[in-house]
C-alpha positions in Angstrom: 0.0 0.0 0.0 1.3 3.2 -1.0 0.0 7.2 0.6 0.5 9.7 -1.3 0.2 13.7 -0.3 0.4 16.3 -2.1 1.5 19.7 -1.8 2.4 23.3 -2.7 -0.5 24.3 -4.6 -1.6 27.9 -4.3 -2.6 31.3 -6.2 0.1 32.5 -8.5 0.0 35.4 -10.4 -0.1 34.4 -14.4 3.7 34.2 -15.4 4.8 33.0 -11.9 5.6 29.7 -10.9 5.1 26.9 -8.0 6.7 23.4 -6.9 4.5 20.5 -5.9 5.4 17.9 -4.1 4.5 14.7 -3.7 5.3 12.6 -0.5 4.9 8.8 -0.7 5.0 6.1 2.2 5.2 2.9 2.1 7.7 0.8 0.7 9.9 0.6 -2.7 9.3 4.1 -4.0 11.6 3.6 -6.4 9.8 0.9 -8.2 7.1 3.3 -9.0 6.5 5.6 -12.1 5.2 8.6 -11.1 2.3 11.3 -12.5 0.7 14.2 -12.3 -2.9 14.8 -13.0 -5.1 17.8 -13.2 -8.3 18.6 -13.2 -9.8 22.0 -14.0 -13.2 23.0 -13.2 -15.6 21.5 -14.8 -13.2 19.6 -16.9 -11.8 15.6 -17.1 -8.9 15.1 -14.8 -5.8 14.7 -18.0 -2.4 14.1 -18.1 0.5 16.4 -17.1 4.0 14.8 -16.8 5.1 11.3 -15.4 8.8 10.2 -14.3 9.5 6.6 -14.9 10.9 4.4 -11.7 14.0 4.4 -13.3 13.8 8.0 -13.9 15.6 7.8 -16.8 12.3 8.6 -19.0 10.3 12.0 -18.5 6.7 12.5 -20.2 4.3 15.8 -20.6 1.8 16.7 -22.0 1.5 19.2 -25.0 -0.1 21.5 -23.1 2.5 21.7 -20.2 5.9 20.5 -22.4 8.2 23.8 -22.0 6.8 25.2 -18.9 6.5 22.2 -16.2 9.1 20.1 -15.2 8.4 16.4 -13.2 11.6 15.2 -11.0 12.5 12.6 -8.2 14.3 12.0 -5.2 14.0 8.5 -4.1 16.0 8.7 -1.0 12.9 11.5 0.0 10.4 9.8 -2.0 8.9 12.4 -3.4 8.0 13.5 -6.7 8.3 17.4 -7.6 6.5 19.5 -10.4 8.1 22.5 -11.1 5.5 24.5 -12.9 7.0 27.5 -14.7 4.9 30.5 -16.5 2.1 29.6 -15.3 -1.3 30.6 -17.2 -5.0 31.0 -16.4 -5.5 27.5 -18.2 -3.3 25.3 -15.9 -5.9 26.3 -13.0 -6.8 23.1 -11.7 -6.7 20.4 -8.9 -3.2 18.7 -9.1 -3.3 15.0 -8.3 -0.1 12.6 -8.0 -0.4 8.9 -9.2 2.0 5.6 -8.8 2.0 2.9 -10.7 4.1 0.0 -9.7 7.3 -1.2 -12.4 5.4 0.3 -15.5 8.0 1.4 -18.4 5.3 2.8 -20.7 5.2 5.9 -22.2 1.0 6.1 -21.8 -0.5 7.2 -18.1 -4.0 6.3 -19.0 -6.3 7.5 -15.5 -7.3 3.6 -15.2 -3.6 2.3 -15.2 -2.6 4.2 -12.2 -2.5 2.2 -8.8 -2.7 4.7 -6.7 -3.4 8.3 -6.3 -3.2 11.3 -3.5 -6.0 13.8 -2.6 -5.0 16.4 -4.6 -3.2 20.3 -4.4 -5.4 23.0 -5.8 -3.5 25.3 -8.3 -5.2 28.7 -9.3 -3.5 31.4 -11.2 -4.4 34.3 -11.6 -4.7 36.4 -15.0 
């Protein structure tokens, strides 16, 4: 069983940036691939960026590639989003997933075995 918590979320002025975090408990962090979901108002949660277990593989979405950046610490295990000119659009609920030894490239919402509470995220225009 893996806990995941979430944090960092805030109001940011459009342009500015924030770092979530995402702390995990429970054993063999590292064998995890990590994500990060959002989910605007009225909207589907979707994609944002995963980090593979082995961390050597980073994915994002279009809408985020440029701007967000998804890094790991193992020996912390936690998972980081560094979110970088920051737009009205990416207002959302941020939500961190783990899925256990995956190595694909796809983070469908069904494939994920586990998943915090969420950060909320608002910025500002």
């Amino acid at each position: 069983q893996v806990q995941l918590v979430e944090s960092g979320g805030g109001l940011v002025q459009a342009g500015g940036s924030l770092r979530l975090s995402c702390a995990a408990s429970g054993r063999s962090f590292s064998t995890y691939s990590m994500a990060w979901f959002r989910q605007a108002p009225g909207k589907e949660r979707e994609f944002a960026a995963a980090i593979s277990w082995t961390a050597g593989n980073t994915y994002y979405a279009d809408s985020v590639k440029g701007r967000f950046t998804i890094s790991r610490d193992n020996a912390l295990n936690t998972v980081y989003l560094q979110m970088n000119s920051l737009k009205p659009e990416d207002t959302a609920v941020y939500y961190c997933a783990a899925r256990r030894l995956y190595w694909g490239s796809d983070y469908p919402l069904g494939g994920m075995d586990y998943w915090g509470k969420g950060t909320p995220v608002t910025v500002s225009s």
